[in-house]
C-alpha positions as semicolon CSV with decimal commas, in nm:
position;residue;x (nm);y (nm);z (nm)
1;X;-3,037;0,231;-1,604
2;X;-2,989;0,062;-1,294
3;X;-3,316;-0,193;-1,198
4;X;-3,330;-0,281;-0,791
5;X;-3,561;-0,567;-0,711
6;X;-3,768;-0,503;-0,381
7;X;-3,946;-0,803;-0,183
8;X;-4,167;-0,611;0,070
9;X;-4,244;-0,818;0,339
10;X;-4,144;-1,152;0,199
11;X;-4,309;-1,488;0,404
12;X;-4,073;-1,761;0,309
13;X;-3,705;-1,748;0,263
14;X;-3,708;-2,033;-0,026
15;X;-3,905;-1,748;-0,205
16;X;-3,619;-1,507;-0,175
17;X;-3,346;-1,765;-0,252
18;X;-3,549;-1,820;-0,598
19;X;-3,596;-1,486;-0,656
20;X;-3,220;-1,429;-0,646
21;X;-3,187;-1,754;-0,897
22;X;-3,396;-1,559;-1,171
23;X;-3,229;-1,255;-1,115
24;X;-2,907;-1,441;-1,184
25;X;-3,054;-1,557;-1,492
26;X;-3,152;-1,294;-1,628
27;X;-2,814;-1,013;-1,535
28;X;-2,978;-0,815;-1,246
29;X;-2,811;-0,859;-0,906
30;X;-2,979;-0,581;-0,684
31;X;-3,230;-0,744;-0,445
32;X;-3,386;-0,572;-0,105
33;X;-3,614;-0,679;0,094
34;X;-3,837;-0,508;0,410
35;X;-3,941;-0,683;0,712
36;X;-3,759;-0,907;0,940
37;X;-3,732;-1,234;0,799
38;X;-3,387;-1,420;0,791
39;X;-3,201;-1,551;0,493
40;X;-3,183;-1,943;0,589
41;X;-3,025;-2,214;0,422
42;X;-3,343;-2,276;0,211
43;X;-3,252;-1,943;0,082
44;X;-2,937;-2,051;-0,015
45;X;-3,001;-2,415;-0,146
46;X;-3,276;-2,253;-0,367
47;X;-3,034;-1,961;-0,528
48;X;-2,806;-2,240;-0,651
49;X;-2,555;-2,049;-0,827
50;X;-2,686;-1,687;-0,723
51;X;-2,532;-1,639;-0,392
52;X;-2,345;-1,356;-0,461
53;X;-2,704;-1,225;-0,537
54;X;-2,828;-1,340;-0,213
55;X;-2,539;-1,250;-0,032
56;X;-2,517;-0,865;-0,168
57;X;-2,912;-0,862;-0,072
58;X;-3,023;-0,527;0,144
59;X;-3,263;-0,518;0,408
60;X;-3,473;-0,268;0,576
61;X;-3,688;-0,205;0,821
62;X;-3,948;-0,021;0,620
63;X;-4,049;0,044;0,231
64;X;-4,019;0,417;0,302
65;X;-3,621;0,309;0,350
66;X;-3,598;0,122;0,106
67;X;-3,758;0,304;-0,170
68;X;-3,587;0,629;-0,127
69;X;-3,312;0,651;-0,322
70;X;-3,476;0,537;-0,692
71;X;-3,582;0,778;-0,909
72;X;-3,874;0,579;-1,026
73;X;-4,021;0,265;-0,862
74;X;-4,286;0,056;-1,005
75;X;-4,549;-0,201;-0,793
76;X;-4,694;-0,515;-0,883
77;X;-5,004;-0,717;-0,824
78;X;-5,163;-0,961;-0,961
79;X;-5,479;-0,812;-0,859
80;X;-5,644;-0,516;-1,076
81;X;-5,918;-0,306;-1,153
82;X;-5,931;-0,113;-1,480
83;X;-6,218;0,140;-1,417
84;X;-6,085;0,456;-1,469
85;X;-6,156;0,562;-1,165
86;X;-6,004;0,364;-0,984
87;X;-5,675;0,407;-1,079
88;X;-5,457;0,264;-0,800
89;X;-5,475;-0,041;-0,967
90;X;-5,497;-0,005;-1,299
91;X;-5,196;-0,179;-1,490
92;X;-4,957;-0,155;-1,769
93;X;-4,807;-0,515;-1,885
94;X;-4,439;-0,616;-1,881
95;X;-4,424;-0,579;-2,249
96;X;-4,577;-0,236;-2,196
97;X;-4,360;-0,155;-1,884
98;X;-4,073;-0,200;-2,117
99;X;-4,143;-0,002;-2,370
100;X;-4,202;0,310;-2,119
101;X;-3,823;0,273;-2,002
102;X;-3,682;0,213;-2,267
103;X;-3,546;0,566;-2,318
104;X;-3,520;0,596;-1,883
105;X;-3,186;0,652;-1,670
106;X;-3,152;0,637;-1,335
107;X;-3,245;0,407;-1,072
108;X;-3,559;0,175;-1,141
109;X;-3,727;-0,030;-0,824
110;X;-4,007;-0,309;-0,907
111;X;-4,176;-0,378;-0,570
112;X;-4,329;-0,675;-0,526
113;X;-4,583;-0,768;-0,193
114;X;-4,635;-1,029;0,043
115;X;-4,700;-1,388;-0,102
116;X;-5,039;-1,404;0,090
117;X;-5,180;-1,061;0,066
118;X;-4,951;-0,826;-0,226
119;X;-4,903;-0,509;-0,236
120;X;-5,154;-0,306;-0,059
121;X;-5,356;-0,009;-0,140
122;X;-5,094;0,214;0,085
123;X;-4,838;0,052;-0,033
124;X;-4,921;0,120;-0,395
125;X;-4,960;0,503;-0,347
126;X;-4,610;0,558;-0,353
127;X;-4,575;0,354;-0,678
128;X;-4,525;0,566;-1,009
129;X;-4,747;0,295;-1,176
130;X;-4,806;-0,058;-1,197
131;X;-4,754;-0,342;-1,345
132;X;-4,955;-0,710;-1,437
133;X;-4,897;-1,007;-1,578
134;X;-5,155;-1,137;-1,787
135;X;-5,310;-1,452;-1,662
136;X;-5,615;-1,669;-1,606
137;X;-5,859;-1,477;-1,437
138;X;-5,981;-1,727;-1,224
139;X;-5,682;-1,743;-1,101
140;X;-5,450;-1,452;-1,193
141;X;-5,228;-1,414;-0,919
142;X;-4,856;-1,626;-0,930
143;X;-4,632;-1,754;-0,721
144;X;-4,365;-1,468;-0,598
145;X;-4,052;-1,619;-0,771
146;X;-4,254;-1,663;-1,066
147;X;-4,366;-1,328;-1,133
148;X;-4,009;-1,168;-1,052
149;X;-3,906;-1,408;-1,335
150;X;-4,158;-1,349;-1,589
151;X;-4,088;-0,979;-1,541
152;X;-3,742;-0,973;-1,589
153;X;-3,767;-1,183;-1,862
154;X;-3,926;-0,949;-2,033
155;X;-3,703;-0,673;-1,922
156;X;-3,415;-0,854;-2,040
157;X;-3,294;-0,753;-2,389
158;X;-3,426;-0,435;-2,324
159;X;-3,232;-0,135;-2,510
160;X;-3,061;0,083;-2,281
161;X;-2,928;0,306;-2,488
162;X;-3,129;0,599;-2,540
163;X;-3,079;0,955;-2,606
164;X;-2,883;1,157;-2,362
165;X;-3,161;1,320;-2,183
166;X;-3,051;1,448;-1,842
167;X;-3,454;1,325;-1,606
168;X;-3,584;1,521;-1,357
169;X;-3,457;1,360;-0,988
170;X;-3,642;1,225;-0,727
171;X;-3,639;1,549;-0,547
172;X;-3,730;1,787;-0,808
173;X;-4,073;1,563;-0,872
174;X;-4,128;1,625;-0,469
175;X;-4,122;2,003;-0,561
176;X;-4,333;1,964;-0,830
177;X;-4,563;1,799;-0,652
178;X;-4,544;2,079;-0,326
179;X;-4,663;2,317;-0,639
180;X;-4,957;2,114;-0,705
181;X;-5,101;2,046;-0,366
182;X;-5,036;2,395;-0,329
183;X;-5,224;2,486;-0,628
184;X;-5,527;2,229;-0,545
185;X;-5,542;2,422;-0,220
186;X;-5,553;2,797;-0,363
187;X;-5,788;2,676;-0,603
188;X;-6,013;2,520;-0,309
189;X;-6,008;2,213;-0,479
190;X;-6,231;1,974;-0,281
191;X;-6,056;1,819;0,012
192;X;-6,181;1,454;-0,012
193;X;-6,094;1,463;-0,343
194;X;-5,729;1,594;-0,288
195;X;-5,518;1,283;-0,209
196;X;-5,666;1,052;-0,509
197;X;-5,561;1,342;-0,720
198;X;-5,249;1,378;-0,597
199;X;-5,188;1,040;-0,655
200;X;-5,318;1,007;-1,003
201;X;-5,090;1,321;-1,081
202;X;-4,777;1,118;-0,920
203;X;-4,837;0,833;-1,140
204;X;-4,888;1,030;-1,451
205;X;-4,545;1,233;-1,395
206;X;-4,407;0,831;-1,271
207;X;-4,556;0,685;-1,629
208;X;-4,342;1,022;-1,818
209;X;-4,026;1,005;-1,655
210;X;-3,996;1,382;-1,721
211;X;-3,678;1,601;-1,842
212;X;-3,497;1,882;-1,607
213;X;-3,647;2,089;-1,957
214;X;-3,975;1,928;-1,890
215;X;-3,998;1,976;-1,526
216;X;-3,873;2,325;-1,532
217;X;-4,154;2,395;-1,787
218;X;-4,423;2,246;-1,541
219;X;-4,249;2,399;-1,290
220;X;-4,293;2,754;-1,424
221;X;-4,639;2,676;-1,483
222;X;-4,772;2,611;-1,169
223;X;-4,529;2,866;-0,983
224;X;-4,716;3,145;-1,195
225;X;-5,060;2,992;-1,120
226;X;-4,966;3,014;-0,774
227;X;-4,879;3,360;-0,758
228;X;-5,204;3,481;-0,937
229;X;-5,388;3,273;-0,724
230;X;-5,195;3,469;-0,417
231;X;-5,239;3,800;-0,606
232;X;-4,871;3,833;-0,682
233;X;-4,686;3,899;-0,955
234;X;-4,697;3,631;-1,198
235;X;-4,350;3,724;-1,355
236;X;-4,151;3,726;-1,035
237;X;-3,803;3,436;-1,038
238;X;-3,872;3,199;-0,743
239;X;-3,481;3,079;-0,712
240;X;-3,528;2,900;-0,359
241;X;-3,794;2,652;-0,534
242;X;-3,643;2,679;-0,932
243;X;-3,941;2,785;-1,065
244;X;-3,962;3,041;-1,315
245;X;-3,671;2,973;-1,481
246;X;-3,625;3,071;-1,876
């Protein structure tokens, strides 16, 4: 498992230099940020010894750039709301968060927000889920460096060796996904209704980290619901798309 620290937005550059010192600390060295602010020398004086952390960072001009390449990427705020329905920000824990990648390969992102606002509610509809730390909650949210560190810390002497278990990619959930807008629309599922669902379907495939097996399975499922629902046949092999596949 690789794990890629992202800083979206990021107001102060002593933040980023101390968010490259805990990554030091704790064996991660892949930081990116978005936005235009400029690695200074507060940066540097607060890395201390992580300037090869600093120095390695990536920047981009947008999340979308920076975010496309991981097969699963995970917000934070310390800001939630745990009514079911409204799901955008409802939270897993670190210590919870670890235990749902434990078994995961590929390439992990935890996104982190602005100091002054966080993440927003577009930016966290990208997110496979989300992630809090526990705190007061009269005054929950922490400083940026802090939470990177508290995270990681947990993440630490996490087992990464799991079963050999070949995940779905990045671009085989975007198929899946094509299948079930696809399916929400043949079924005239309600329009305002549509992108909420879609969303709470990304984060539930996010939260799974699904198998090729398991994604070919779901795959076959909704291919076959979508050619009933076009009056088809059911049992046709769609090759360009990879559904139906035994």
């Amino acid at each position: 498992m690789d794990i890629v620290v992202i800083l979206h937005n990021p107001k102060f550059p002593g933040n980023v230099g101390a968010v490259a010192r805990s990554m030091k600390n704790f064996g991660f060295h892949s930081l990116r940020i978005t936005g235009d602010m400029e690695v200074d020398e507060e940066a540097h004086r607060r890395a201390k010894n992580a300037q090869d952390v600093l120095n390695g960072l990536e920047g981009f001009s947008t999340l979308d750039e920076a975010v496309k390449d991981l097969d699963l990427l995970v917000g934070t705020s310390g800001i939630t709301n745990i009514r079911e329905n409204r799901w955008k920000r409802n939270p897993v824990t670190p210590a919870e968060l670890k235990e749902k990648i434990k078994n995961f390969e590929g390439c992990l992102g935890l996104l982190f927000g602005p100091e002054d606002t966080g993440l927003q509610d577009p930016d966290l509809v990208g997110c496979d889920f989300l992630v809090s730390i526990p705190a007061n909650p009269h005054y929950p949210v922490l400083n940026l460096s802090h939470a990177v560190t508290v995270i990681l810390y947990e993440l630490f002497d996490l087992e990464l060796e799991g079963p050999e278990v070949r995940k779905a990619t990045p671009n085989d959930r975007e198929i899946l996904y094509s299948h079930m807008e696809r399916f929400l629309e043949l079924t005239d599922y309600p329009d305002h209704k549509r992108e909420n669902t879609m969303v709470c379907f990304r984060r539930l495939m996010g939260r799974a980290a699904p198998s090729k097996w398991e994604f070919y399975t779901m795959m076959g499922v909704f291919a076959r619901a979508r050619r009933l629902a076009e009056g088809g046949d059911p049992d046709e092999v769609d090759l360009e798309k990879g559904a139906g596949q035994k």
